[in-house]
C-alpha positions as CSV (number, residue, x, y, z in Angstrom):
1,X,19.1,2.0,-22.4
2,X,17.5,4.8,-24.1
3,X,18.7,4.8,-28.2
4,X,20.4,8.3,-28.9
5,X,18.5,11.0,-30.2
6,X,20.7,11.8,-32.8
7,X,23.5,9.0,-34.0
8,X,27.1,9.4,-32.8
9,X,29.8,8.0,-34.8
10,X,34.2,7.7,-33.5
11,X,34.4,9.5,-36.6
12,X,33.2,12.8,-36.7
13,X,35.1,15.6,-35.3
14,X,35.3,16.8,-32.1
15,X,33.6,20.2,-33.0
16,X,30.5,18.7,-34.4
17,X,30.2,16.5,-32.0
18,X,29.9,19.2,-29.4
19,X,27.3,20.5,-32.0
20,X,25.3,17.2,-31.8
21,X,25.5,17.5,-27.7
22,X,23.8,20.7,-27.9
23,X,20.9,19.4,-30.1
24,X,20.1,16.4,-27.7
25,X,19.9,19.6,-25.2
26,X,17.5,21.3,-27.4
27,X,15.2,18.3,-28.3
28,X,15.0,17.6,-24.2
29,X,13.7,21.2,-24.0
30,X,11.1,19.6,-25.9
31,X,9.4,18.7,-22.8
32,X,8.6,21.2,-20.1
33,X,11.1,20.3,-16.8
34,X,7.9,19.4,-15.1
35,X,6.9,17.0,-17.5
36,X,10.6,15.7,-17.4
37,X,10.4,14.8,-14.2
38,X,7.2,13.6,-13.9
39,X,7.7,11.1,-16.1
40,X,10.5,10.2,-14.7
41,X,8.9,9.1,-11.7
42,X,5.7,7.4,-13.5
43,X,8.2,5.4,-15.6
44,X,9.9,4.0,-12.1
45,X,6.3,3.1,-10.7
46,X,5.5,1.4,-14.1
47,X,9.0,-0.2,-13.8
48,X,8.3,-1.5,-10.3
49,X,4.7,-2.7,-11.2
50,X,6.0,-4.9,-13.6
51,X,9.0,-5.8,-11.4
52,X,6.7,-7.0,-8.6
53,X,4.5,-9.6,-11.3
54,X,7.9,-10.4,-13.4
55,X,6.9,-9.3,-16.3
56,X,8.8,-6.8,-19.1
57,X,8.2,-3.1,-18.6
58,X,10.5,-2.4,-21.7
59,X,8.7,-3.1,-24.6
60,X,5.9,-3.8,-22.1
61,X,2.2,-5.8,-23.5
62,X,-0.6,-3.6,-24.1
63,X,-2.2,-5.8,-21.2
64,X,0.1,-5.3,-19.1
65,X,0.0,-1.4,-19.5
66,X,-4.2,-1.5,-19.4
67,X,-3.6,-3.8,-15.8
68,X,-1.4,-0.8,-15.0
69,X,-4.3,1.7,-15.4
70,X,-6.8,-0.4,-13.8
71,X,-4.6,-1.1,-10.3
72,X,-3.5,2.6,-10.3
73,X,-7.6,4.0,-10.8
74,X,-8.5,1.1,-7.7
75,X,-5.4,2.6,-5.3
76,X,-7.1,5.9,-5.7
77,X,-5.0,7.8,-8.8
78,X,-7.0,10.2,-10.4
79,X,-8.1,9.6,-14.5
80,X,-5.8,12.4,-15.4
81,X,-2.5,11.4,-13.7
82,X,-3.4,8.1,-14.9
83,X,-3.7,9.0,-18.6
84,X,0.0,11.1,-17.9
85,X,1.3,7.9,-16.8
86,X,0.3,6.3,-20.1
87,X,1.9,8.8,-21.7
88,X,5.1,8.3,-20.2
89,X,5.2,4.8,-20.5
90,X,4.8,5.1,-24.3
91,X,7.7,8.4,-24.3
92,X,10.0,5.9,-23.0
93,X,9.3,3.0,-25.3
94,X,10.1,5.3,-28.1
95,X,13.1,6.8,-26.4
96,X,14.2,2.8,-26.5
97,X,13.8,2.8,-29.6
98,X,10.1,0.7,-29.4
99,X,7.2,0.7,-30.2
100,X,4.6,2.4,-27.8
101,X,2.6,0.0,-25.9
102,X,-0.4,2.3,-27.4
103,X,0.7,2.2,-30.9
104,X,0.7,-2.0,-31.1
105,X,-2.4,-1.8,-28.9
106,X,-4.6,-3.9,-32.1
107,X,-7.6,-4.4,-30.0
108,X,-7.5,-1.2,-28.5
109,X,-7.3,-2.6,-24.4
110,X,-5.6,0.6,-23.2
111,X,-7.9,3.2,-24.9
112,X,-10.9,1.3,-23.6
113,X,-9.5,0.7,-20.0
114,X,-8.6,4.4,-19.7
115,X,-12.3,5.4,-21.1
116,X,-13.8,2.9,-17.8
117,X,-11.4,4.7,-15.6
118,X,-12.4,7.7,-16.3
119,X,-16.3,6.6,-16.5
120,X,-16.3,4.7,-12.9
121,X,-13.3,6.7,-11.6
122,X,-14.6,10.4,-12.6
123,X,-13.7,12.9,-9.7
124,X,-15.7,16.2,-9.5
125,X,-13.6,19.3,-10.1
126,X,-12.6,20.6,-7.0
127,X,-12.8,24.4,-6.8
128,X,-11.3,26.2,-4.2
129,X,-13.0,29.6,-2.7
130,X,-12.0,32.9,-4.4
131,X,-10.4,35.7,-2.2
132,X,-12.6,38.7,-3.6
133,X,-11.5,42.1,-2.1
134,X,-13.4,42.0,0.8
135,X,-11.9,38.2,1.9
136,X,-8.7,39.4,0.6
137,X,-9.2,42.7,2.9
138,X,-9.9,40.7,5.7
139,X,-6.9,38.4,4.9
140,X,-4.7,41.4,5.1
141,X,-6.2,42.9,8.1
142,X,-5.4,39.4,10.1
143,X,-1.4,40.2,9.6
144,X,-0.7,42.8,12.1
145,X,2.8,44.5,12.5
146,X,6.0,46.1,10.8
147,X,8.1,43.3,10.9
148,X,9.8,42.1,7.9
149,X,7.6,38.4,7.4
150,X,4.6,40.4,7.9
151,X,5.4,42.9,5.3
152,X,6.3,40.2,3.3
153,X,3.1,38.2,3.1
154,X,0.9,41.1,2.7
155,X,2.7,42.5,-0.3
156,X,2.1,38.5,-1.6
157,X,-1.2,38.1,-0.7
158,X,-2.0,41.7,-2.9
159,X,0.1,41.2,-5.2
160,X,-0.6,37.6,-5.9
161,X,-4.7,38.7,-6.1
162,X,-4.0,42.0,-8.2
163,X,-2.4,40.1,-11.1
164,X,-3.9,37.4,-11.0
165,X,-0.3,35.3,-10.3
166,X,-0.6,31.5,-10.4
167,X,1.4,30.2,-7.2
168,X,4.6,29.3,-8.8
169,X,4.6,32.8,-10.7
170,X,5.1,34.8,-7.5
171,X,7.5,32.5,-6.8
172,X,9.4,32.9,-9.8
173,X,8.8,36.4,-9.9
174,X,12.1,38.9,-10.3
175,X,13.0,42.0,-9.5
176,X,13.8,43.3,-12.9
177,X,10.5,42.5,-14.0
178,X,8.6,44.6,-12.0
179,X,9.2,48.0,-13.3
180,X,7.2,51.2,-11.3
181,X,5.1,53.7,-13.3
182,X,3.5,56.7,-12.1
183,X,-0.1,54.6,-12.8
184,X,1.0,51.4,-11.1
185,X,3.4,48.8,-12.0
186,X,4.1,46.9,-15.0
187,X,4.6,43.0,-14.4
188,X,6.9,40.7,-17.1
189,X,5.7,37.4,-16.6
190,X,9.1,35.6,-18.4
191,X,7.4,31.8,-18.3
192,X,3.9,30.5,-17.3
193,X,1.7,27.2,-17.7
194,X,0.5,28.0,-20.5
195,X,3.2,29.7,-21.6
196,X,6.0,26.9,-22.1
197,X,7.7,28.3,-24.9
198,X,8.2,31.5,-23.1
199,X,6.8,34.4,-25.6
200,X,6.5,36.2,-22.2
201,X,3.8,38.7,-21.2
202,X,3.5,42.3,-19.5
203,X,0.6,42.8,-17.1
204,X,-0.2,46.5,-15.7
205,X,-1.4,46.7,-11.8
206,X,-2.5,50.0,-11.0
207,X,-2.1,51.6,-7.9
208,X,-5.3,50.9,-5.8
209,X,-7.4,52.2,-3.6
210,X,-8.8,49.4,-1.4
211,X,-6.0,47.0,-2.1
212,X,-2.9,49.0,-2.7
213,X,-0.8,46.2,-4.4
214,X,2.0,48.7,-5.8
215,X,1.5,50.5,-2.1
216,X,2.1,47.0,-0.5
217,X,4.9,45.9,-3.1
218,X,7.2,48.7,-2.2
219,X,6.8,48.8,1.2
220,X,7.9,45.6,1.2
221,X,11.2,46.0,-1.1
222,X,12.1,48.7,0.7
223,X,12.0,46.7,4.2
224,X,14.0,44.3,2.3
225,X,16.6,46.6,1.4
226,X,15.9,45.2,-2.6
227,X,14.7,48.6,-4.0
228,X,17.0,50.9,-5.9
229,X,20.1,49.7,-7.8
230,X,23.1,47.9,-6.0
231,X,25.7,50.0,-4.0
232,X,28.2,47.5,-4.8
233,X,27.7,47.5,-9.1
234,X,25.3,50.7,-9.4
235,X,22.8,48.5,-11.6
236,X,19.6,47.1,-11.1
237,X,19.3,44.8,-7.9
238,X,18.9,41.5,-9.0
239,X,17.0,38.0,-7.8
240,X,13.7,37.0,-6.8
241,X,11.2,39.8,-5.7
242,X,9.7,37.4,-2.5
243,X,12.4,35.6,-0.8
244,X,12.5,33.2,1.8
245,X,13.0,34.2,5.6
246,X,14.5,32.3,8.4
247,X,12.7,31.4,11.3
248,X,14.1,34.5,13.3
249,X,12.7,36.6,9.7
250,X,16.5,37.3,8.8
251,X,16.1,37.5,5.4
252,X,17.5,35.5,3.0
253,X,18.4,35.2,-0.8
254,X,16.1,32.2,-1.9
255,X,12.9,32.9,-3.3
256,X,10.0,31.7,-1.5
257,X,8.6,28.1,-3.0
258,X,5.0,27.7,-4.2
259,X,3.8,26.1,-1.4
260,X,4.5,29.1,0.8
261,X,2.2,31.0,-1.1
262,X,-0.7,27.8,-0.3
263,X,0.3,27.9,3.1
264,X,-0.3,31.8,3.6
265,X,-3.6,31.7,2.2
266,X,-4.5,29.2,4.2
267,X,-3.6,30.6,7.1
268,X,-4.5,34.1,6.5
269,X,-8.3,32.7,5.7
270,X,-7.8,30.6,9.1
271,X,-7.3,34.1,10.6
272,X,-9.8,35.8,9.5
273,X,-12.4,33.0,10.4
274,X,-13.1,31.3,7.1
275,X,-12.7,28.0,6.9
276,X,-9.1,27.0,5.5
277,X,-10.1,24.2,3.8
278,X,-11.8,25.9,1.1
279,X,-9.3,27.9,0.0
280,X,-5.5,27.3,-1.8
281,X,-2.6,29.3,-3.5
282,X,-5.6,29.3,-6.4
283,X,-7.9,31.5,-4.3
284,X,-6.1,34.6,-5.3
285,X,-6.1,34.0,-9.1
286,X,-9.5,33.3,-8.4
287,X,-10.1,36.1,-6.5
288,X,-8.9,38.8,-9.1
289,X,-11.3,37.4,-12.0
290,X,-14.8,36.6,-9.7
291,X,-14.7,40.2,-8.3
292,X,-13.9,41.5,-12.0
293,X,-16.8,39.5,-12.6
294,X,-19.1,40.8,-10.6
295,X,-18.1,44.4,-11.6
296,X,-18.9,43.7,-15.0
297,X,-15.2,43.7,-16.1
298,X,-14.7,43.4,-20.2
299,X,-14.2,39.9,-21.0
300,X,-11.3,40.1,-22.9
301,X,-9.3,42.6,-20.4
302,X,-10.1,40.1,-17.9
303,X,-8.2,37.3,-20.4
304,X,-5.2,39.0,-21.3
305,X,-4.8,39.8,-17.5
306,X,-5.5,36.5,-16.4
307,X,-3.0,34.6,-19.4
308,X,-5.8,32.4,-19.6
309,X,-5.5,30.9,-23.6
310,X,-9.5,30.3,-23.4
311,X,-12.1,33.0,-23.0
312,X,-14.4,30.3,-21.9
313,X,-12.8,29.6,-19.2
314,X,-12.8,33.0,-17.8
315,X,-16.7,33.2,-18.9
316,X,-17.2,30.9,-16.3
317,X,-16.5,33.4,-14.0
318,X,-18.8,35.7,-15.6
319,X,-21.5,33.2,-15.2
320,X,-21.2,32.4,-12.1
321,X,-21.0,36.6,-11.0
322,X,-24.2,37.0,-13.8
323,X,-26.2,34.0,-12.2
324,X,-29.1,35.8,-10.3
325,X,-29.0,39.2,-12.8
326,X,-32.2,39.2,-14.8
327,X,-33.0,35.5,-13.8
328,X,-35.6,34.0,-15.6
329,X,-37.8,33.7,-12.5
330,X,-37.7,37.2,-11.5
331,X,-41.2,37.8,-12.4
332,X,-43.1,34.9,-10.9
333,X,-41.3,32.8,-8.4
């Protein structure tokens, strides 16, 4: 049983016990609902590890934890989910009011066990194929038609490369945040990944001339029936900007999941001949900041598009486009 955040007494009044309620609210905010719930589900496999050698899981050994991370890196979990796990495990011996398995780790097992699993049990970064605007072109020529799925999954195959949209933004994405300007559009991104504490961001997409993102957006709201304000309360439509269809491509009012996103891009590149396995839902995001790359885009317009809280990660791309310009070989190889 977890110890309470803040103490509760018989005696205090009603009203500020109500106010003690909503502070256990805000300290679980604490915690992104991501994280929530994926520790949730590392503390149950810790919970049945221990369960299945009869030994404590709460306060659990320091051994027993550094076993833990040795049997989960040999059935194939990677370093990093690993290292979350260990995290979890010493969030809920603290929620119990215990001692983290890390913290009365004297000898250190669990900090040297998770530096040999991530030694012997290093994985290669996987990186998945950008769609540049030629791929992405050919994509969008693969989905042929005027019916309302196709004019859906072109507007979020654009769309999702012009502003550089993480997966589970388009998915999140609503209508009053997409706000149409005679040079493009203007994009409120409420809540990101790196953005937990949501300070929010605007992003512009301009109109296009090869892509036509905004061209593709509205097309697609007005198929939808989601442009211009509500006949019933003469405001601003409201919900998610790419919803989910039924298999007959009635529309519906559910906004599309992540993996949609995934499984277009996968299909689209399957379409147009590339090999699927090479790209993801990343490939767009991807996409956006290679081919800005290669057109020598400036650095930092590139970051404050992309929401990316490093420039060196976005200089990677830059690299990569730059690798052959004035190569050090150029004159004798």
């Amino acid at each position: 049983m977890a110890r309470d955040l803040l103490p509760l007494s018989a005696d205090l009044p009603a009203d500020l016990l109500a106010e003690i309620e909503g502070a256990r609210d805000t300290l679980a905010a604490a915690k992104a609902g991501s994280t929530q719930k994926a520790y949730a589900s590392d503390w149950a496999r810790f919970c049945d590890f221990c369960d299945v050698r009869n030994v404590e899981a709460l306060p659990a050994h320091p051994d027993i934890v550094a076993l833990f991370a040795h049997v989960e890196a040999e059935a194939g979990s990677a370093p990093v989910t690993i290292a979350r796990r260990v995290a979890a495990i010493n969030h809920h011996h603290k929620e119990g009011g215990f001692p983290s398995p890390t913290a009365r780790d004297a000898a250190g097992v669990i900090a040297q066990m998770m530096a040999g699993v991530r030694r012997k049990y290093a994985r290669k970064k996987e990186q998945k194929a950008p769609a540049e605007a030629e791929v992405l072109k050919a994509m969008l020529a693969t989905i042929e038609g005027m019916g309302l799925r196709a004019v859906r999954d072109r507007a979020i195959l654009a769309v999702g490369m012009a502003g550089a949209f993480r997966r589970s933004e388009l998915a999140a994405m609503n209508l009053p945040e997409v706000i149409f300007v005679p040079s493009g559009m203007r994009i409120t991104i409420p809540r990101s990944k790196r953005d937990q504490e949501q300070h929010g961001q605007i992003i512009a997409i301009p109109e296009g001339r090869f892509i036509r993102p905004v061209t593709l957006l509205k097309h697609w709201l007005h198929e939808a029936g989601l442009n211009g304000l509500d006949p019933l309360t003469g405001t601003a439509r409201q919900g998610p900007v790419f919803r989910r269809l039924t298999r007959s491509d009635t529309l519906t009012g559910d906004p599309i999941s992540d993996k949609t996103v995934a499984r277009l891009v996968k299909a689209a590149a399957a379409a147009a001949g590339l090999d699927p396995a090479l790209y993801s839902g990343h490939s767009l995001r991807a996409g956006f900041l290679t081919e800005a790359a290669s057109k020598q885009a400036n650095l930092f317009k590139m970051k404050d598009h992309s929401r990316h809280k490093s420039l060196d990660t976005v200089a990677d791309y830059v690299r990569d486009a730059a690798m052959f310009d004035d190569h050090a070989g150029d004159q004798f190889l």
